[in-house]
C-alpha positions in Angstrom: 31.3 11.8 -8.5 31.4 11.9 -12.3 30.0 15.0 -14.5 27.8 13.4 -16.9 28.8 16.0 -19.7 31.8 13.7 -19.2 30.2 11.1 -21.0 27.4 12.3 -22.9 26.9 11.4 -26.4 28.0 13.5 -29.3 24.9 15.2 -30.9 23.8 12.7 -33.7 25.2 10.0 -32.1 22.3 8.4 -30.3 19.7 6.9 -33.1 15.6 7.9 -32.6 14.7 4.5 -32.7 13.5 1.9 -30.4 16.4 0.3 -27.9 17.5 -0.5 -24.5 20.3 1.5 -22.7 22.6 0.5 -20.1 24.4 3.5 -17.8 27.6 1.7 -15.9 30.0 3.1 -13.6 33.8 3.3 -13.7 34.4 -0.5 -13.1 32.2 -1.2 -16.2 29.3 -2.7 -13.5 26.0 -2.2 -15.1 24.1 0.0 -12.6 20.9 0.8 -14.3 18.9 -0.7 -17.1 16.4 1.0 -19.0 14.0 0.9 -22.7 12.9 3.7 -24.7 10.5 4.4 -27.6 13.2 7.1 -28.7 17.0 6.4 -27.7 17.3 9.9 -28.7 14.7 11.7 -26.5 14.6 9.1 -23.4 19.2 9.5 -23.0 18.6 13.7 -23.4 16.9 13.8 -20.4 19.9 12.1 -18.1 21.8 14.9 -19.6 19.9 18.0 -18.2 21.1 20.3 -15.4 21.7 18.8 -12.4 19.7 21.0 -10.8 16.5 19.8 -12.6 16.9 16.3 -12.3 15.3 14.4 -9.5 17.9 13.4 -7.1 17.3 9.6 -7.0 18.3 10.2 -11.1 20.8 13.0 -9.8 22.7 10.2 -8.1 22.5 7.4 -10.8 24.1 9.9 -13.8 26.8 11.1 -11.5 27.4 7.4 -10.2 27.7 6.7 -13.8 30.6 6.9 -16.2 29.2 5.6 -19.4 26.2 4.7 -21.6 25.7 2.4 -24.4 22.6 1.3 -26.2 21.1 -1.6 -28.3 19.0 -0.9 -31.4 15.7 -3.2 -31.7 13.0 -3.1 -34.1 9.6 -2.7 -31.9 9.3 -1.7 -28.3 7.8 -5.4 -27.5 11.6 -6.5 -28.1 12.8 -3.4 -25.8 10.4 -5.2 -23.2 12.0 -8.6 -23.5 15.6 -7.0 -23.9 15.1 -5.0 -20.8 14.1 -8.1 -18.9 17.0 -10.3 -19.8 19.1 -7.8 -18.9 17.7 -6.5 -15.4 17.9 -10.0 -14.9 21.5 -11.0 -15.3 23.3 -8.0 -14.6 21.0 -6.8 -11.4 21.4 -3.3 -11.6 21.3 -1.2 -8.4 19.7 1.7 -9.8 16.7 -0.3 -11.4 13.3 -1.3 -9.6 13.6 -4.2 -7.1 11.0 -7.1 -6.3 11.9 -9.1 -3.2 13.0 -12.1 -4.1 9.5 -14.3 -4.3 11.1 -18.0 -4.7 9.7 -18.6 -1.0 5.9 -18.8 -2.0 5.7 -22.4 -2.0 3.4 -23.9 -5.4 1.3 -27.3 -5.7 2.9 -29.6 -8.6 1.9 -32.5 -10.5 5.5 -33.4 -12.2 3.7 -34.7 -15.5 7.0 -35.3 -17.2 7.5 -38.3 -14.8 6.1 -42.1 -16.0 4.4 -42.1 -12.4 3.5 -38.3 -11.7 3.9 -37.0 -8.5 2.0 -34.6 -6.5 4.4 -32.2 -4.2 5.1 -28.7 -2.9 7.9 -27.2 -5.2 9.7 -23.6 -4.5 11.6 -21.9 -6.1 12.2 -21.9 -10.4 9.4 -23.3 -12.4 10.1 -26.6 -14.3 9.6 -27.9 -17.6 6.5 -30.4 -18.2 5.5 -29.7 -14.2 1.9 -28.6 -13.7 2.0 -25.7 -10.9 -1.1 -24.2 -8.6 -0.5 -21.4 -6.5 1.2 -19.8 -5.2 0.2 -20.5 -1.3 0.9 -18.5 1.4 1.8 -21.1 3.1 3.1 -24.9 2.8 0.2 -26.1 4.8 -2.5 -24.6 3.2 -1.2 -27.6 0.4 -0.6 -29.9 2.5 -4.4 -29.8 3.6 -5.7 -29.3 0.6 -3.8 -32.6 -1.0 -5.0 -34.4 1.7 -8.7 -34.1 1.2 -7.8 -34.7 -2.6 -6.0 -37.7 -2.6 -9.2 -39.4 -1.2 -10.8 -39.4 -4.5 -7.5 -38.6 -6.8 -5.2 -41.1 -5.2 -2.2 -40.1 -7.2 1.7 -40.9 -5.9 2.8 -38.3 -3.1 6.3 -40.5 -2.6 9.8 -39.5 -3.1 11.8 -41.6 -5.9 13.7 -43.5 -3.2 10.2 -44.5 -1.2 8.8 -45.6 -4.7 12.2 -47.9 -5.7 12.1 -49.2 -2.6 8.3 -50.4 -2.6 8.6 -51.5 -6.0 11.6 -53.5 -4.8 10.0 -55.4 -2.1 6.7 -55.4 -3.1 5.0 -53.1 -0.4 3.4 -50.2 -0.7 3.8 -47.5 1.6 0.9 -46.5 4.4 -1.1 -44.3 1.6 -1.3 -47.1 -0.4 -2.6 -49.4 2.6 -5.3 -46.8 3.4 -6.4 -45.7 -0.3 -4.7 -42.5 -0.3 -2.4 -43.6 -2.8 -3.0 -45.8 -6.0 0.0 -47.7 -5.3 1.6 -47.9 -8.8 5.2 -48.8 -7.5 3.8 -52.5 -7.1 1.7 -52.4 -9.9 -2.0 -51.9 -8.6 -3.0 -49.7 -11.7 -1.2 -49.0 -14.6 1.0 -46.0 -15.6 -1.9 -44.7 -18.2 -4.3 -45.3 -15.2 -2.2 -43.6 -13.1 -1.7 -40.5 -15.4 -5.5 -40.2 -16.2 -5.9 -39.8 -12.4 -3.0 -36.9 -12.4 -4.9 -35.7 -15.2 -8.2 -35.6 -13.2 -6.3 -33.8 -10.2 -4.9 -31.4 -12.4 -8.5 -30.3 -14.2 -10.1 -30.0 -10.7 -7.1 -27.8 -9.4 -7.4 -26.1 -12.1 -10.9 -25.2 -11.8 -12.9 -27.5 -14.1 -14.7 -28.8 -11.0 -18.8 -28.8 -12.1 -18.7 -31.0 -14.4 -16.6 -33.6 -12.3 -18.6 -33.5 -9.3 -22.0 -33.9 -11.1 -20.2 -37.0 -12.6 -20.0 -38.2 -9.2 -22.9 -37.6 -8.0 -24.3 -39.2 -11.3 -22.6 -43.0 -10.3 -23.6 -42.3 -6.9 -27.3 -42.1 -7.6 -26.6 -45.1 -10.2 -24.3 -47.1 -7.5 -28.1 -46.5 -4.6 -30.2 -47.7 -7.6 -28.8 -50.8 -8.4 -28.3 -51.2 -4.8 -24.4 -50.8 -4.3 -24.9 -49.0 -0.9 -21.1 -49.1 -0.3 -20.1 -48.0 -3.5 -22.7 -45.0 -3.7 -21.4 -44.2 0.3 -18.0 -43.7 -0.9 -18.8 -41.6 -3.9 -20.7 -39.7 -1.5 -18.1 -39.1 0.8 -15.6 -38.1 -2.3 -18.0 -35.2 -3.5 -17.7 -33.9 0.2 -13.9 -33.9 0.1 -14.2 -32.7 -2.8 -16.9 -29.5 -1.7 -14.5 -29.2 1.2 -11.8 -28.8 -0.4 -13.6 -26.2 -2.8 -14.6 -24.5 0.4 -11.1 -23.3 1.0 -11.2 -20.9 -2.2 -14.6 -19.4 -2.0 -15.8 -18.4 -5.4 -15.1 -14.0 -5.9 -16.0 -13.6 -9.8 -18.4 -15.8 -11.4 -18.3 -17.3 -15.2 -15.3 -18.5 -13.9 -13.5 -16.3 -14.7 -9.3 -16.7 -15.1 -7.7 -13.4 -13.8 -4.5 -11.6 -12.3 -5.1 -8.9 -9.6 -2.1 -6.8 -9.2 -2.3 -3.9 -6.6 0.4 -1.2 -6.0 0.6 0.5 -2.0 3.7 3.1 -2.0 5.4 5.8 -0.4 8.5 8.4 -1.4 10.8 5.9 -0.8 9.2 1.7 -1.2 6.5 0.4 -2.7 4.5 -3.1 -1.8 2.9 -5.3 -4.6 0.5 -7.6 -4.1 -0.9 -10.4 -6.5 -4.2 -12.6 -6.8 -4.5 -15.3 -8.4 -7.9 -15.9 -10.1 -8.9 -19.3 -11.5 -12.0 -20.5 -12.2 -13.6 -17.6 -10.3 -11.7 -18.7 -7.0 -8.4 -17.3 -5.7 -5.9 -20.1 -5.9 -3.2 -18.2 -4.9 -1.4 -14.9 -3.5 2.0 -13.5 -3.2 3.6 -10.1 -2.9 7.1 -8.4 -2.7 8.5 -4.9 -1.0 10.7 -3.0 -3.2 13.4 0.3 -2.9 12.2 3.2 -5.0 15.7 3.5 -6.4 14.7 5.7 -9.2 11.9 8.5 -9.5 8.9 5.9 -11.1 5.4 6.1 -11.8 3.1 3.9 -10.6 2.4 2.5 -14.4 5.9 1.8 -14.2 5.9 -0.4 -11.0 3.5 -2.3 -12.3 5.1 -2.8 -16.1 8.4 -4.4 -13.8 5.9 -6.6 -11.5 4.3 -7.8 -15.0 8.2 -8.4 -16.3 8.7 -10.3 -12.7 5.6 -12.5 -12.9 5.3 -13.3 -16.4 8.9 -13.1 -17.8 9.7 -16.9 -17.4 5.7 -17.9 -18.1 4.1 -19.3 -21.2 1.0 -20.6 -21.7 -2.3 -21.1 -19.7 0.2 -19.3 -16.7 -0.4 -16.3 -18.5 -4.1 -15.5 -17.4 -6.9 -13.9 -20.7 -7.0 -10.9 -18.0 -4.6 -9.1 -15.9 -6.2 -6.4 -13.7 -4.2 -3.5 -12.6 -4.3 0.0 -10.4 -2.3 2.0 -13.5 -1.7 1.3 -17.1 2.1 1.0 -18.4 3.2 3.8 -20.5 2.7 2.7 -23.4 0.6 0.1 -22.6 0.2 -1.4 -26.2 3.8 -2.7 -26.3 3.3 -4.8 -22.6 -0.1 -6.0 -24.0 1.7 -7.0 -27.0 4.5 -9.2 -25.1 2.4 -10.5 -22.7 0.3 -12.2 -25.2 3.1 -13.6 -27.1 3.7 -15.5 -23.8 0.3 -16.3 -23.4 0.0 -17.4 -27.1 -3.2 -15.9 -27.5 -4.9 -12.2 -26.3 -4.4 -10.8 -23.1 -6.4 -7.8 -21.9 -4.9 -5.7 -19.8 -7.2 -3.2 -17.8 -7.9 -1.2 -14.7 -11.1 -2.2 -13.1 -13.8 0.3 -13.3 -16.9 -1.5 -11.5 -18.3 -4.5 -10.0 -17.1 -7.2 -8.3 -13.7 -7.6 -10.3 -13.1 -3.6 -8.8 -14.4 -5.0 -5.2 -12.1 -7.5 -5.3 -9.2 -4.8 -6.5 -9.8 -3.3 -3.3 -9.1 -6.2 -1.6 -6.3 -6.8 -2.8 -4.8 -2.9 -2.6 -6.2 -3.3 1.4 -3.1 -6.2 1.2 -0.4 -4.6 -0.5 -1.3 -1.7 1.7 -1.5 -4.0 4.9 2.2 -5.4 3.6 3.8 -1.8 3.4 2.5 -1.1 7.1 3.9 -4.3 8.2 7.3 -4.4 6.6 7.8 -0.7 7.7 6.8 -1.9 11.3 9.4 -5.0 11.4 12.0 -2.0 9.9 11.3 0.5 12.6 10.9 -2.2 15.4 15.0 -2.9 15.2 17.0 -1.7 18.0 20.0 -1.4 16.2 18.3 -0.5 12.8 16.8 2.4 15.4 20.1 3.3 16.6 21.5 3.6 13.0 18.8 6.5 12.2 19.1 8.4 14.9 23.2 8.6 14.5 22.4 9.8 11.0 19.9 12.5 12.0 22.6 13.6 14.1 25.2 13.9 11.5 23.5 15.6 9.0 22.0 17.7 10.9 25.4 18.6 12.7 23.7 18.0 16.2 26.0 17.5 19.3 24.0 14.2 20.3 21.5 12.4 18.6 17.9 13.1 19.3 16.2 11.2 21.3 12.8 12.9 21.3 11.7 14.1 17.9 8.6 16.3 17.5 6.7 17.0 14.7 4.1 19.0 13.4 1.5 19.2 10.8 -1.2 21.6 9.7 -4.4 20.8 8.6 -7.4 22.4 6.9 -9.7 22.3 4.1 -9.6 25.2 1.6 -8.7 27.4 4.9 -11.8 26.0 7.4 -11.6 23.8 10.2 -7.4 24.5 10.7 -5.4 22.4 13.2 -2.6 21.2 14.0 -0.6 17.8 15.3 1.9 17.2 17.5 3.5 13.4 17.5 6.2 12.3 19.6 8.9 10.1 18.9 11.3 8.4 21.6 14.1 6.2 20.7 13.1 6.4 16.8 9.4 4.7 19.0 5.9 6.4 18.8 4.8 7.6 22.2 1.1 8.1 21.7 0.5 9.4 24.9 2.1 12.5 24.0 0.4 13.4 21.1 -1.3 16.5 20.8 -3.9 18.8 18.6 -4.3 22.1 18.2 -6.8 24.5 16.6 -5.5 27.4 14.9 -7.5 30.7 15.6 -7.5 33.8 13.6 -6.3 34.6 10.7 -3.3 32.3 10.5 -5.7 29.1 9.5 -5.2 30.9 5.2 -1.7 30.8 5.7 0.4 27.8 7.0 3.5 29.6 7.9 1.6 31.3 10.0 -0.1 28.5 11.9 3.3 27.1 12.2 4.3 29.5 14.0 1.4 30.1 16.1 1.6 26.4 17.1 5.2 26.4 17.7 4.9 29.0 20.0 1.7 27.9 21.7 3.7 24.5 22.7 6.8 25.7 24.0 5.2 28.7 25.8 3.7 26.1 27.8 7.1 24.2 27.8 8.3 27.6 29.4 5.4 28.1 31.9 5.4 24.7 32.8 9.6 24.9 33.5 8.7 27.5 35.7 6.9 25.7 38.0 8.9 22.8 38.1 12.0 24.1 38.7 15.5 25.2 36.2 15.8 22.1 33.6 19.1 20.3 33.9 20.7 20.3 30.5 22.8 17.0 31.7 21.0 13.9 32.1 22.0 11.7 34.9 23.8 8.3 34.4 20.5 6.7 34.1 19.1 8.8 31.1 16.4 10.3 33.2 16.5 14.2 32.6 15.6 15.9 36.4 12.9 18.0 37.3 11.0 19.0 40.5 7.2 17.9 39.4 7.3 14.7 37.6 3.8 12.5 37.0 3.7 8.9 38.4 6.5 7.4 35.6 9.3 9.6 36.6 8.9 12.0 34.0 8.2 15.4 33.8 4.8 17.2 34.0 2.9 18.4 30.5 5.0 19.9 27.9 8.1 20.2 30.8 9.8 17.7 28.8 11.7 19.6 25.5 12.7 17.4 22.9 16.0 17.3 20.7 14.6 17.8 17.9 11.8 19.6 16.5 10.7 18.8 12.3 8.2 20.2 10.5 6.3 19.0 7.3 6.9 21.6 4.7 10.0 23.2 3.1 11.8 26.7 3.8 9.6 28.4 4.8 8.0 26.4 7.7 11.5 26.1 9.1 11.6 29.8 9.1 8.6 30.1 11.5 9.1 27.4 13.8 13.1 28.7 14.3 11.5 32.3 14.9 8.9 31.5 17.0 11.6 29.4 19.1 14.0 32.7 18.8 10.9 35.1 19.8 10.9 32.7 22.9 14.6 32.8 23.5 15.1 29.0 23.0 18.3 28.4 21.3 18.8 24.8 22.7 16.4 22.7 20.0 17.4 21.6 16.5 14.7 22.2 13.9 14.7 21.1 10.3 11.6 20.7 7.6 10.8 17.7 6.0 9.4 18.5 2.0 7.1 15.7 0.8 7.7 15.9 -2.8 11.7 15.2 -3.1 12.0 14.1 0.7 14.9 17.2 1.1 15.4 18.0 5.1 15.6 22.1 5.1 17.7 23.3 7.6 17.1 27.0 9.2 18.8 29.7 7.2 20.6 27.4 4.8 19.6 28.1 1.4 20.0 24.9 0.2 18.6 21.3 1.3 20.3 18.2 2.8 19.8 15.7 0.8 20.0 12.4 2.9 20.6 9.0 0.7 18.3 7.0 -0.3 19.2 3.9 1.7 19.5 6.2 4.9 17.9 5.0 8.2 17.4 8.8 9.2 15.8 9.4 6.0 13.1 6.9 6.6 12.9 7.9 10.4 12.1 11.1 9.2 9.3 9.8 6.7 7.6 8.2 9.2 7.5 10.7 12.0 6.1 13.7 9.1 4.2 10.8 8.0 2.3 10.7 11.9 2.1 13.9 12.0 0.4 13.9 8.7 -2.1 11.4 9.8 -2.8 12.5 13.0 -3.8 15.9 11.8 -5.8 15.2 8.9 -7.7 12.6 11.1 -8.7 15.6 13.7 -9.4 17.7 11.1 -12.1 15.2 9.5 -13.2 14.7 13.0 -13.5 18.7 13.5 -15.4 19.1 9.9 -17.5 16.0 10.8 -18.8 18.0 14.2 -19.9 21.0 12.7 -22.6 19.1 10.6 -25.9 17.8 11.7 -28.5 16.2 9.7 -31.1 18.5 7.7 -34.8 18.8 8.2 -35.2 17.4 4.7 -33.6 14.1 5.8 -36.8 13.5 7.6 -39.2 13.7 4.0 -39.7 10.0 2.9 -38.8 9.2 -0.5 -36.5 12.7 -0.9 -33.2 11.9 -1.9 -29.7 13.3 -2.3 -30.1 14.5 -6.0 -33.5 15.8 -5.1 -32.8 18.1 -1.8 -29.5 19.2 -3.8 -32.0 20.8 -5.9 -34.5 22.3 -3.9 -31.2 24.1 -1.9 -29.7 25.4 -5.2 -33.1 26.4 -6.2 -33.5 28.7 -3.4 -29.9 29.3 -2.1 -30.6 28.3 1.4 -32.9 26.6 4.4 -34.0 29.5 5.0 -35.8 30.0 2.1 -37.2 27.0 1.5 -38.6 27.4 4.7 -40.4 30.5 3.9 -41.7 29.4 0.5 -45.0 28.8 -0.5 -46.1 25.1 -1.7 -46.4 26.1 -5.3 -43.1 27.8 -5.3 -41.7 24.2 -3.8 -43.2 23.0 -7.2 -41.7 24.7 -9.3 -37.8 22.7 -8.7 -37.6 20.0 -10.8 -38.5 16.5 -9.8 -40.8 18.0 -7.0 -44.4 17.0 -7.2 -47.6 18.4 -5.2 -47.5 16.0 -2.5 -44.3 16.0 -2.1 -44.2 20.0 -1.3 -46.7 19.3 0.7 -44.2 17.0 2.5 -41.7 19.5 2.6 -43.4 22.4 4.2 -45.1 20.1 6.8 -41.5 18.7 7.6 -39.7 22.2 7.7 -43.1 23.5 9.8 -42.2 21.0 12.5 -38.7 21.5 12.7 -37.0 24.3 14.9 -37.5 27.5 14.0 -34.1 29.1 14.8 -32.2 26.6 12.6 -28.6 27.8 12.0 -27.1 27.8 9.1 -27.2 25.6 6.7 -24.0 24.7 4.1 -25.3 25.3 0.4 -23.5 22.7 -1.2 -24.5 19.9 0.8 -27.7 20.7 2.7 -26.1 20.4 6.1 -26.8 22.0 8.6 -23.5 24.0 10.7 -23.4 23.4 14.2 -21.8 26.5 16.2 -18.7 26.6 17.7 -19.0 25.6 21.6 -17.4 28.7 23.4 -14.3 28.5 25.2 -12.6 25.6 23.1 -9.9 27.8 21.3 -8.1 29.2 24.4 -7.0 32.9 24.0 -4.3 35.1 23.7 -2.5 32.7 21.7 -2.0 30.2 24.9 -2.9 26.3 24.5 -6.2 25.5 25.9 -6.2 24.2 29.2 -5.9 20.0 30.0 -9.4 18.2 28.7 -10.6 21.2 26.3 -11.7 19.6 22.8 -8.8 21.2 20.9 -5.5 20.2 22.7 -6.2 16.5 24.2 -3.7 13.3 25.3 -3.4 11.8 21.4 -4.3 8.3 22.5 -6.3 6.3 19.4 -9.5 5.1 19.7 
């Protein structure tokens, strides 16, 4: 490991100019790339206390052994530099995309005599017309067959075409009019090329005026009688209409746009991309990347623009690209992208309408992609097996863990406090072991507290319940199945009579220090516990006073993420469910024509329901907005309604719905089996 004072610049040394710096190790590989408005002011922050620096960074400056920079004259030239060089050295430090050459396009090769129309992958050629990309090589496949019925362009390789033009025969497209049959000389290469031409306007959205054309010789072909003529025509405009019917129109004024979304986490991020042309979506694609270095999500979406549009020019550059974030600053990246584009770009976040409707979209997919690549990660036996042996390690446990619980708390501003318990078995989620719990008292303001109240609430049980079944036998049987007296119907102990390895907790220091003294106050000494912090992802470890700090690319790390992560979700999802129950509708929702803005008013007027109730019709008048007949409405409505109301919340004119006795438990114990508060975790 390398002290970066070691290689740190003299002072005066680094200019205050634009540039592009490069940090390599000590075999001279280039392991991060980066740009800067200032060289001076960007490289002063690698050089910083170690303690201050985030640890992804941490790692990168002691990995490194030297820097060097490149002096340009405006930060669009940074932009470009950086590119080129993320691009051919690769640095392991920098921002990732997936490789994308898979996405399969649709392309007309118009620097052929006889273009051809084909699925192409991988680097973009020059003088090819492209569409996409698809998600899939089918999706082309069908949509050049219903095309080629009215733009019969060549599909053939070169050898089918030599060989036709050699004997004289065209292929089967050519028999059945799928194919204009140029190899033996049916049309002529300009003919040919004007329909390429035709193909490539209606792919590329120009499709109104081409299919009014149609329909304009088919009404001409029935009036001068040329029934077969006009019955083809009309069976062109409905392959045509079909094959518009694939790519249902999402922004009108056909519109030419890039939707890029963002979905991320601590440690990966998901990108997803939609293609816009002529209002329709003609294509989507999307990569997964490592967070190698602490980034914003402006910047993830400044490297996704560099991915997508560094080798464009042209009409591939859309007028608009809509984003989740701005780059930082965004002027320069506007800048570059319409010098590729040859013309203005704008580059904006969507604020409203359908263009932010169909943002949403598109962030459901990127965040539908993140769930299912971290599904295909966890679902690996071995990849499984990997995390848990590094759990063990750095936690310095005799045997890795095979049950992992974790806990969250959960509240809003200190109201409606629970708690979460997931279960993980074999680095797997087993639902059917998840519990809630509310917290009572006054540990719901402080979440050390309700830590430890939950921790203790769970393995008191785990006690009580080990009393009844019999002494637990700390070595499992050749089989893996830990013995007990009571077991339910799958072999395996009753309730909370099952302990796990390991218990994790989301928070830092301090929620360790609760869970390991409520497990002490118990006299448990037999279950690791470690804390999982959300902002740096550090694993605290009882009485240590300093974090481990698991790699980036560690298996337990993520293991870890996505057990707190559970945990997280569960409990905020009971809590919502908990807030939602202690809230029925209002009286007021009852007067016709009174809305939100309008009832908000009449309870800030007079502070309650209560009030209201008891106020005279001309005092109703006096809120704002409230006329006679409406007051009259009011205090008809409140007349009729119950007179013992409870309480009513102030700031949104809900009414609170008492707690149902008996559904906290007492003395600290969890409630018993079917209360509300404590239930089997299954999802509905």
């Amino acid at each position: 490991m390398a002290d970066p004072s070691s290689y740190r610049p003299k002072p005066g040394e680094i200019p205050d100019t634009p540039g592009v710096y490069r940090f390599r190790d000590e075999h001279r590989r280039v392991i991060y790339v980066g740009k800067a408005k200032s060289l001076r002011q960007r490289l002063a922050n690698y050089f910083q206390d170690l303690a201050s620096l985030h640890p992804r960074t941490r790692t990168m400056v002691t990995t490194a052994a030297s820097v060097e920079w490149t002096v340009v004259s405006t930060e669009v030239e940074a932009l470009q530099l950086e590119y080129s060089w993320i691009k051919e050295f690769d640095p392991r430090f920098n921002v990732k995309y997936r490789d994308d050459k898979s996405y399969p396009y649709l392309a007309v090769t118009m620097n052929e005599e006889f273009p051809r129309v084909q699925v192409m992958r991988g680097q973009k050629r020059k003088g090819v017309r492209y569409f996409g990309p698809y998600g899939h090589a089918w999706a082309i496949r069908d949509t050049v067959d219903l095309l080629l019925r009215v733009f019969p362009v060549r599909t053939c390789s070169a050898g089918v075409f030599k060989n036709a033009a050699r004997t004289g025969r065209p292929c089967l497209l050519g028999y059945i009019g799928k194919c204009s049959a140029p190899c033996v000389d049916r049309v002529s290469a300009d003919e040919h090329r004007d329909l390429a031409e035709d193909f490539c306007d209606f792919m590329a959205g120009r499709t109104g005026t081409y299919i009014r054309r149609l329909e304009q010789q088919m009404t001409d072909a029935a009036e001068e009688m040329e029934y077969e003529r006009a019955a083809r025509l009309r069976d062109d405009i409905g392959a045509l209409k079909k094959a518009m019917e694939k790519s249902a129109v999402v922004l009108a004024d056909a519109t030419d746009a890039d939707l890029i979304a963002v979905a991320e986490d601590e440690l990966e991020a998901a990108v997803q991309i939609f293609h816009v042309r002529g209002g329709r979506v003609r294509g989507q694609r999307g990569w997964v990347t490592d967070k190698v270095e602490e980034i914003t999500t402006g910047a993830l979406v400044e490297h996704a623009l560099q991915q997508l549009y560094g080798e464009e020019k042209g009409d591939s550059v859309p007028k608009e690209v809509l984003v989740p974030a701005l780059p930082d600053p965004v002027e320069p990246v506007q800048e570059w992208l319409a010098e590729r584009r040859g013309s203005g770009v704008s580059l904006r976040i969507p604020q409203r309408g359908d263009k932010k409707a169909l943002m949403e979209t598109v962030q459901r997919n990127a965040l539908q992609a993140l769930g299912l690549h971290k599904t295909k990660r966890a679902s690996d036996l071995t990849t499984r097996s990997r995390a848990l042996e590094e759990i063990a390690e750095a936690l310095d446990l005799d045997s890795a863990p095979l049950r992992i619980e974790c806990y969250d708390i959960s509240h809003l501003q200190g109201d409606d406090v629970v708690a979460s318990m997931v279960v993980f078995e074999d680095g797997l989620q087993r639902k059917s072991e998840y519990r809630r719990f509310q917290i009572k008292g006054f540990a719901g303001q402080d979440d050390v507290r309700s830590m430890h109240e939950v921790i203790s609430r769970r393995f008191r049980r785990y006690l009580a319940e080990k009393e009844k079944t019999g002494e637990w036998v700390d070595d499992l049987p050749e089989e893996g199945t830990p013995e007990t007296g009571l077991k339910d119907d799958d072999g395996r102990p009753k309730k909370f009579a099952y302990p796990p390895q390991l218990v994790v907790v989301d928070g830092g220091q301090p929620q360790v220090a609760a869970a390991k003294k409520a497990l002490d106050e118990l006299g448990i000494d037999d279950i690791a516990v470690c804390g999982l912090a959300k902002r740096l992802e550090e694993v605290w470890l009882p009485d240590d006073d300093d974090p481990v700090v698991l790699p980036r690319t560690s298996e337990g790390l993520y293991l870890l993420q996505r057990v707190r992560d559970e945990a997280h979700r569960f409990a905020i999802t009971y809590q919502r469910t908990k807030r939602a129950q202690r809230f029925r509708s209002s009286p007021l929702d009852d007067v016709p024509g009174l809305g939100d803005t309008r009832k908000q008013a009449l309870l800030k007027h007079f502070g309650s329901l209560k009030k209201l109730r008891s106020a005279t019709i001309d005092q109703i008048c006096e809120v704002p907005g409230i006329g006679r007949k409406t007051a009259e409405t009011i205090a008809v409505a409140l007349a009729q309604a119950a007179p013992a109301a409870p309480a009513v919340n102030t700031a949104t004119g809900e009414i609170m719905e008492e707690e149902e006795p008996g559904t906290t438990g007492s003395g600290g114990e969890p409630v018993t089996a079917g209360a509300p508060d404590e239930r089997r975790g299954q999802e509905t």
